[in-house]
C-alpha positions in Angstrom: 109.3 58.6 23.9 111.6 56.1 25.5 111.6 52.4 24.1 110.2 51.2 28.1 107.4 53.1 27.5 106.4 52.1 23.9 103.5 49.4 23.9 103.7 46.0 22.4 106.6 43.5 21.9 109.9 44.9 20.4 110.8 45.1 16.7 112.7 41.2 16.1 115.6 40.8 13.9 113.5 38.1 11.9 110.7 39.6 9.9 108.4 36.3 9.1 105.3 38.2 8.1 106.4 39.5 4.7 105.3 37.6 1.5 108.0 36.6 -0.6 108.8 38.5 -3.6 108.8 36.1 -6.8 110.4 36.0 -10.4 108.3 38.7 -12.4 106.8 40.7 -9.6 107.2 44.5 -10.4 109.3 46.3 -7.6 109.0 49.8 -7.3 112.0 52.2 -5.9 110.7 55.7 -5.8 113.7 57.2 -4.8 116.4 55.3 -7.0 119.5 57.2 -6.5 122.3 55.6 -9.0 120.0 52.6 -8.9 121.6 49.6 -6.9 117.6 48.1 -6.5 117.0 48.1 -9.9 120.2 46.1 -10.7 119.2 43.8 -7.9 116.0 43.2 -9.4 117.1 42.9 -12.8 119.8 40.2 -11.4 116.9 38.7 -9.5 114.8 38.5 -12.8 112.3 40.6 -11.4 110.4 43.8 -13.6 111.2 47.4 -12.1 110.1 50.7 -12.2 112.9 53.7 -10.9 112.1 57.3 -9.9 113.9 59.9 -9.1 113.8 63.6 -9.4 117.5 64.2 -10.9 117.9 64.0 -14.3 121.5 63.3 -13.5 120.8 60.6 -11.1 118.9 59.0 -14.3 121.7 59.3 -16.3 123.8 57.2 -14.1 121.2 54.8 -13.6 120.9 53.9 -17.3 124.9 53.9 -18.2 124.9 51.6 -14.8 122.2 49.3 -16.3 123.9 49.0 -20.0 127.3 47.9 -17.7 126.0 45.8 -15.0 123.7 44.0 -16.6 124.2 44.4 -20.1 120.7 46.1 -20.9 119.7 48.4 -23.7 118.3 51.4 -23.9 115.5 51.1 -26.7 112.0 51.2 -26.8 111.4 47.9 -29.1 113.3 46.0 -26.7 111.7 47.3 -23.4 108.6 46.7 -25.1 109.3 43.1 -25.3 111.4 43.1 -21.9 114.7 42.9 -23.0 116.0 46.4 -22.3 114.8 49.9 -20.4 113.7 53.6 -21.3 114.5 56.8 -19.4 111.2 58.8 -19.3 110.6 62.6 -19.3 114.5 63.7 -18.9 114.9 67.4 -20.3 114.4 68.0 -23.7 114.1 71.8 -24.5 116.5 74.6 -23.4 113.2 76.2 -22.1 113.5 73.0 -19.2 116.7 73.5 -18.2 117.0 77.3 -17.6 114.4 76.0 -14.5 116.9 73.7 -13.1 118.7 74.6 -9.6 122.1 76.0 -10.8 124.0 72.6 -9.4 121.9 70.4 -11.0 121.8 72.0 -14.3 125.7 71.9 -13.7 125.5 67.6 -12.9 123.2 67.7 -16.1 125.7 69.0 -18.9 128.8 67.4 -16.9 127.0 64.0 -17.1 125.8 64.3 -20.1 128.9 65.4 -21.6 130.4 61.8 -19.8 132.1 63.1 -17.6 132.5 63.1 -13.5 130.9 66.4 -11.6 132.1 67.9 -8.3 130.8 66.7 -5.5 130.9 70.0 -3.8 129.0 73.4 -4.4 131.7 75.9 -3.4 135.0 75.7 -3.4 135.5 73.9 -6.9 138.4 76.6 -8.0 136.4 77.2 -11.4 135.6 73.5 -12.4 132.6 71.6 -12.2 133.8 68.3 -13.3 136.2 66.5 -15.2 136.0 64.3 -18.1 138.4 61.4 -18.1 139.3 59.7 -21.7 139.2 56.3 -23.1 142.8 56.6 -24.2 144.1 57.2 -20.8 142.9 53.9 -19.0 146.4 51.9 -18.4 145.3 48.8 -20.8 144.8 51.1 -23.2 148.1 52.9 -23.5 151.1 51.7 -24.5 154.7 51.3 -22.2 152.3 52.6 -18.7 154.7 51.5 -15.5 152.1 52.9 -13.0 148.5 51.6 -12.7 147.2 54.7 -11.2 148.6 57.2 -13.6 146.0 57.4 -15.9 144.2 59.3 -13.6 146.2 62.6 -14.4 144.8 62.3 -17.6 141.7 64.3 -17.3 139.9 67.5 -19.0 138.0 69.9 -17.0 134.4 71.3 -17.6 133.0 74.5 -16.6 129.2 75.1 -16.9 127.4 78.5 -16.2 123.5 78.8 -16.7 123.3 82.5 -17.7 121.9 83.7 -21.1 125.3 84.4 -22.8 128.6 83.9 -21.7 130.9 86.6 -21.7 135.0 87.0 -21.9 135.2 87.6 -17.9 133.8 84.0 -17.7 136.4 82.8 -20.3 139.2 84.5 -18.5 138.4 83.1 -15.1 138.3 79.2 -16.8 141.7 79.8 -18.6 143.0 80.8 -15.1 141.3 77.5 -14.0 142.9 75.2 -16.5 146.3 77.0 -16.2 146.3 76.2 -12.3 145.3 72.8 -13.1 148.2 72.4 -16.1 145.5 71.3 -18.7 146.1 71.6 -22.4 142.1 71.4 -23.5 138.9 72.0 -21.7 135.0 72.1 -22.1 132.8 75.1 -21.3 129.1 74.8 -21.6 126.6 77.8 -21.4 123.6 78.4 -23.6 125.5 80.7 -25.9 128.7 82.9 -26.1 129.0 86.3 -26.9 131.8 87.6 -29.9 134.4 88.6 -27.1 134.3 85.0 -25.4 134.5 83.4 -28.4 137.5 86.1 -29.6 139.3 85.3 -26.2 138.7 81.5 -26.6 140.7 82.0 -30.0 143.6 84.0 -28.8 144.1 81.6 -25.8 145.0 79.0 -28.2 146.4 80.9 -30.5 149.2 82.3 -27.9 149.4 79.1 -25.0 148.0 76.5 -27.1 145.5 75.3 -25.0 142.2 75.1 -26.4 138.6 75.6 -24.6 136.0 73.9 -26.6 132.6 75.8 -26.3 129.5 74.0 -26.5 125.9 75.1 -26.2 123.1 73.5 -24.6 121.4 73.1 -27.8 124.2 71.0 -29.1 124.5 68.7 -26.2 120.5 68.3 -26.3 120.4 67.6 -30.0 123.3 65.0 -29.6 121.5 63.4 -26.9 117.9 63.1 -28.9 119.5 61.5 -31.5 121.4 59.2 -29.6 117.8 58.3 -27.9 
């Protein structure tokens, strides 16, 4: 269908027929991304409600909201409308063995604070990167460069299988040795003797340390930060 052959007047650049949207009206963004409505509204004193099916997305959303607008994240206070809850988020290691493999990745990067990969393939054997307090330039002491800090940077390497094994290890050391890193984070839902034997005798003979961290760990951290 061409536009000369549609019926009725075209679409204006003015729309005059829309109500206006006052202080306390509830507006509703069902697909809320990293949440750039919701911190409008909540600039524009209105109420909110965000959806979105990644967990991760949620994440960003809520460290966004404590920044930008200097929100909480506790239930007393959203109660009485002075901060915000994240609903239904994953809460049992039974959950997250359902999750796509990418966004199980974006989950444990995230939740770890760190930064994933934007890209699926290709990553050379790290799905994000974790970038410390210490190394932002106001921070640190006699820094001539203002973008150096961002050198300064640990990588994390996430695999969703029952157990992980040494061959797994092996590949990340390769990883972090490529990328010149001294310490990085590798996240499964357990580790089998000979990974954690080969996480040992890496640091024992580069000193470089992998620090291994379960799923259970990172979801009991983040219930009782909640």
């Amino acid at each position: 269908m061409y536009l000369d052959e549609s019926p009725g007047p075209k679409l204006h650049n003015i729309w005059n027929d829309i109500p206006p949207i006052n202080e306390n009206d509830i507006v509703l963004d069902a697909f809320c991304g990293c949440g750039t409505a919701l911190v409008a509204a909540q600039k524009l004193k209105r109420q909110w409600i965000g959806i979105d099916i990644s967990p991760t997305a949620c994440r960003v959303m809520a460290k966004r909201l404590k920044k930008d607008c200097g929100l909480k994240e506790d239930e007393k206070l959203w109660q009485i409308g002075r901060g915000f809850i994240v609903r239904d988020l994953p809460k049992t290691e039974a959950e997250l063995r359902k999750y796509p493999a990418f966004e199980f990745e974006n989950w444990a990067v995230v939740a770890l604070g760190g930064i994933p990969n934007k890209v699926q393939v290709g990553d050379l054997g790290i799905d994000g990167r974790i970038y410390p307090v210490s190394a932002i330039p106001e921070l640190r002491v006699k820094e001539n460069v203002e973008m150096d800090f961002m050198d300064v940077w640990y990588p994390i390497q996430v695999k969703q299988t029952d157990k992980v094994g040494r061959p797994d290890i092996d590949a990340f050391e390769t990883a972090m040795q490529r990328a010149k890193r001294k310490l990085g984070y590798f996240v499964g839902f357990d580790f089998s003797g000979d990974a954690l034997f080969e996480i040992d005798r890496f640091r024992r003979q580069s000193g470089c340390e992998i620090k291994p961290l379960t799923v259970r760990e990172i979801l009991d951290e983040e219930i009782s930060r909640s």
